[in-house]
Each structure stands twice: as structure tokens, then as C-alpha cells.
C-alpha positions as CSV (number, residue, x, y, z in Angstrom):
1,X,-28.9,-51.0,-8.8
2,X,-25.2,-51.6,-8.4
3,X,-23.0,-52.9,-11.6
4,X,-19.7,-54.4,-11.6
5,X,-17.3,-55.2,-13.8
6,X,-15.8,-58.9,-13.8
7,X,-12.3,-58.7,-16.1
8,X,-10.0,-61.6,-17.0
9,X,-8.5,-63.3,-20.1
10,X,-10.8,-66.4,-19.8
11,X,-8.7,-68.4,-21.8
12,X,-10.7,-70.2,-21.2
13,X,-13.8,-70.3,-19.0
14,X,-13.8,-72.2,-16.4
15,X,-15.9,-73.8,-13.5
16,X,-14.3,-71.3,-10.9
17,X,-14.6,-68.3,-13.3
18,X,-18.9,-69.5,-13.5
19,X,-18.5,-69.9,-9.6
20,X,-17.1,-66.6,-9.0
21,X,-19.3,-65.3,-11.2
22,X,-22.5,-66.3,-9.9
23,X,-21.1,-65.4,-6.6
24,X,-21.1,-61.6,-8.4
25,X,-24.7,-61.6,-9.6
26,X,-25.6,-62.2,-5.8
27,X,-23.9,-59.0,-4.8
28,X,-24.6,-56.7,-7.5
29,X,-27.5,-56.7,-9.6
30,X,-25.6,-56.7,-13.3
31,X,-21.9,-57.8,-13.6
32,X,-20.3,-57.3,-17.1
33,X,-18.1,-60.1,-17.6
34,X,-15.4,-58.6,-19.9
35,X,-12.7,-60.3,-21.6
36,X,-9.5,-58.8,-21.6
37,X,-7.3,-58.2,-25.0
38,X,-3.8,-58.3,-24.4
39,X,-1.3,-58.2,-27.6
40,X,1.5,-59.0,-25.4
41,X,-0.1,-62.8,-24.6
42,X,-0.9,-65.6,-26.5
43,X,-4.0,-66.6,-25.9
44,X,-5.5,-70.3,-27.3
45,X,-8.4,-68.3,-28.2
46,X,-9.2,-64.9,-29.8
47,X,-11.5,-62.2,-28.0
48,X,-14.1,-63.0,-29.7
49,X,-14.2,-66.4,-29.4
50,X,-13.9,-66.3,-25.8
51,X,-16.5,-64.1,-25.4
52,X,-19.0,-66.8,-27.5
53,X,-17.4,-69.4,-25.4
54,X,-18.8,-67.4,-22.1
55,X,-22.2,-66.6,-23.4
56,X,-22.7,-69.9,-24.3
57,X,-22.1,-71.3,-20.9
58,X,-24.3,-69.1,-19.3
59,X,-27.7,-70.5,-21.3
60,X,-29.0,-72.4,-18.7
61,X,-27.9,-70.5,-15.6
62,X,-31.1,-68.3,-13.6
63,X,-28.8,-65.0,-13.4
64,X,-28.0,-65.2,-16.9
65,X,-30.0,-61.7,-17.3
66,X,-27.7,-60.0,-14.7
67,X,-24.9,-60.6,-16.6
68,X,-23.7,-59.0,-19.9
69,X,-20.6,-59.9,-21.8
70,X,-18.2,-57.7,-23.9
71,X,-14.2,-57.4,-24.5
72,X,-11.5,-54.4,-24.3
73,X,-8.5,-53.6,-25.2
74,X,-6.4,-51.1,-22.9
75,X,-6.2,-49.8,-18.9
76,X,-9.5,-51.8,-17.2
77,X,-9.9,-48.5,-15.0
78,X,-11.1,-46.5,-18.7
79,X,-13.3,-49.9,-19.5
80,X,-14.6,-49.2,-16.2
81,X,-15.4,-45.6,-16.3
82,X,-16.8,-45.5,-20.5
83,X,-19.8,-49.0,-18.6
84,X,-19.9,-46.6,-15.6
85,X,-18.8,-49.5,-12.7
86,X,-16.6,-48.3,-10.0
87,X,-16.2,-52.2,-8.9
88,X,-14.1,-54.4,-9.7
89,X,-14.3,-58.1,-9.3
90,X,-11.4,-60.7,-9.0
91,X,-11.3,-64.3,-8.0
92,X,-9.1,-65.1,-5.8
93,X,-8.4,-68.8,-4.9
94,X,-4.4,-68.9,-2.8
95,X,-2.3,-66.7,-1.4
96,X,-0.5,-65.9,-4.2
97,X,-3.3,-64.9,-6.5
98,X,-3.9,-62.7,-3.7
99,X,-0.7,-60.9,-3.6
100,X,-0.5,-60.2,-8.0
101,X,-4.5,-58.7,-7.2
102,X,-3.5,-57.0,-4.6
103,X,-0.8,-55.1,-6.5
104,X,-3.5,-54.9,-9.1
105,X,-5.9,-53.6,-7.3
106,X,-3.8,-50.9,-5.9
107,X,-2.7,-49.7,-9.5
108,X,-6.7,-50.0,-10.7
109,X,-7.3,-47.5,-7.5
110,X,-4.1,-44.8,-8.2
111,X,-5.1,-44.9,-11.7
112,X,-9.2,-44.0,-10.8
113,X,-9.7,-43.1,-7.3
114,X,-13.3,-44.1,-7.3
115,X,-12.5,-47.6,-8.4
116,X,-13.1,-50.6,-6.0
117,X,-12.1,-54.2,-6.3
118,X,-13.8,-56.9,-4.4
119,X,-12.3,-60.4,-4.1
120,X,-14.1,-63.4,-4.3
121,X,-13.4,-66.8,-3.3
122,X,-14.3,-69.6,-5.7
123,X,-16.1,-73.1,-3.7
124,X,-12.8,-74.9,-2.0
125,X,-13.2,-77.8,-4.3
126,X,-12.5,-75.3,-7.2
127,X,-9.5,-73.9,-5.7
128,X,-6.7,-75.4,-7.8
129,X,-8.4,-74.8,-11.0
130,X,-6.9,-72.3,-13.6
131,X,-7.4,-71.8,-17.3
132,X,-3.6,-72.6,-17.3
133,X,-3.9,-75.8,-16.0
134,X,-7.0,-76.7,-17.8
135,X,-4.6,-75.6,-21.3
136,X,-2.4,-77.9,-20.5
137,X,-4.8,-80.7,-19.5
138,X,-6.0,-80.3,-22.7
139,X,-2.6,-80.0,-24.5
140,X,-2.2,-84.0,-23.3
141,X,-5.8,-84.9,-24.0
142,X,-6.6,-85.4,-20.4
143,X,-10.0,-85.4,-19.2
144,X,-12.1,-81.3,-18.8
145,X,-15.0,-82.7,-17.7
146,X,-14.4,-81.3,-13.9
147,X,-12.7,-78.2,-15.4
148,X,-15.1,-76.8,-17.9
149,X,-18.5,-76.9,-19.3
150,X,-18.5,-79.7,-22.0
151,X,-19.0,-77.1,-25.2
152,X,-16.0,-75.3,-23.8
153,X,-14.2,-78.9,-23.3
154,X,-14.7,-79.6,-27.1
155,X,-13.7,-76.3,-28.3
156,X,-10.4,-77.1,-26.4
157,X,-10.2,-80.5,-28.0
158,X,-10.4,-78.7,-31.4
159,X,-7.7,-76.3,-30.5
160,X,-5.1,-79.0,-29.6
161,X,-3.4,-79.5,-33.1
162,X,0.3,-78.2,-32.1
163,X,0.3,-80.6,-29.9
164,X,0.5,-83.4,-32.6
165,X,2.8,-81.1,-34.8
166,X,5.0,-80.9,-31.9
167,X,4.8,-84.2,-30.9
168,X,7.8,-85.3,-33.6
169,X,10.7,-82.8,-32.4
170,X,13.1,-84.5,-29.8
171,X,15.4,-83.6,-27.0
């Protein structure tokens, strides 16, 4: 039984995270799908919230029991080691996503010799979709529906206040 460790922000889930994803629970028998706490990023969402936001979307999927989801807070290769999962996995959808994991992978390896990454490629039609994007989609009250699961979509929709607070400064 082979476990892997999925890592990312996730702010917020999206149809090529779920892609990837299920692409995961193909190739190893549990992925743990953790969400990434970085103090030095704002994030639309807190850590907790994001990890509700990713159980919630995976209620009706069939691999839903491979998958487990949690949150950490300091170097992924220490995450890693305390779940026991020597493999990473990162989505990877151009060329430069490739280069940044890459470099990231590298640093995950020096820092634990025994850890692996494993790149995945989301479906091509879900290529040029990133949780940045989809936040600023949302930030103009454009339409998620091809982005992210509905309940996600809504939460988004909640979140979008500033953008009327803002809307009254000029240039």
C-alpha cells in the first residue's frame, strides 16, 4: 500500500486540483491532500476553511476513501516524514509551473533524501485554470461554474465584499 502526499494552498479548490487528484488515487492507494499554512500569504480563505471546502467536494467522488485531508504549517519534507509518505505530488499544467516545481522538488529532495515528487498533468481542457485566476473571476463576479464545484463557487461569492468596498476609490 503506497501513500502520498498531495500539498498546495487550495485557495481555493479547483476542477484541476479534483483532476489531479483523482489522477493520485489511481497511482497510490491513499493520498493525503494537505493544505499548506503559509503566514507570509494572504489567502481568501483560512486553513481550515479550505480544508472543509476540499472535504466537501469530494462527497460524491468513488475514491473518496483513498483520500484523507489535513493542514500544516512549516517545511512539507517534516509533514511528510511525521504521515510517513516519501511522495510528493504536484500538478503541473505549462512549462513554467514546471520550472518553480522543479526547483521545488529539488529543495524537498536535499532537504529528505528519501523524498520523491511525481508530477501530474491535469486533462488539457483544465490547463489554464488556477485558484488565482478563479479569485479574480470571482473578484468581478464572473461566472465559476467551469472552475469549481458549485458549493466552492458560493463560498467564493460570499467572500467577495472588498470588492464593493473598493469599488469607490479612484485613479
Amino acid at each position: 500500500m503506497k501513500k502520498a502526499l498531495y500539498p498546495g494552498s487550495f485557495d481555493p479548490i479547483t476542477f484541476g486540483h479534483l483532476d489531479i487528484l483523482e489522477r493520485a488515487t489511481h497511482l497510490f492507494s491513499e493520498v493525503v491532500v494537505t493544505v499548506a499554512v503559509n503566514r507570509m500569504k494572504k489567502t481568501v480563505f483560512t486553513a481550515d476553511e479550505r480544508v472543509e471546502m476540499i472535504r466537501s467536494c469530494l462527497d460524491d467522488k468513488s475514491w473518496k476513501n483513498q483520500v484523507t485531508v489535513d493542514k500544516f504549517e512549516g517545511l512539507l519534507v517534516d509533514h511528510a516524514h511525521r504521515h510517513q509518505v516519501n511522495t510528493l505530488i504536484r500538478g503541473v499544467r505549462q512549462v513554467s509551473d514546471f520550472e518553480y516545481e522543479f526547483r521545488m522538488a529539488l529543495m524537498n529532495r536535499k532537504l529528505g533524501k528519501d523524498i520523491d515528487t511525481v508530477f501530474l498533468m491535469p486533462r488539457e481542457e483544465l490547463t489554464f485554470i488556477s485558484a488565482s485566476l478563479v479569485r479574480e473571476v470571482a473578484y468581478w463576479g464572473g461566472d465559476l461554474s467551469q472552475f469549481v464545484p458549485e458549493h466552492v463557487a458560493r463560498q467564493l461569492a460570499d467572500r467577495q465584499y472588498y470588492k464593493n468596498q473598493n469599488s469607490g476609490n479612484s485613479n
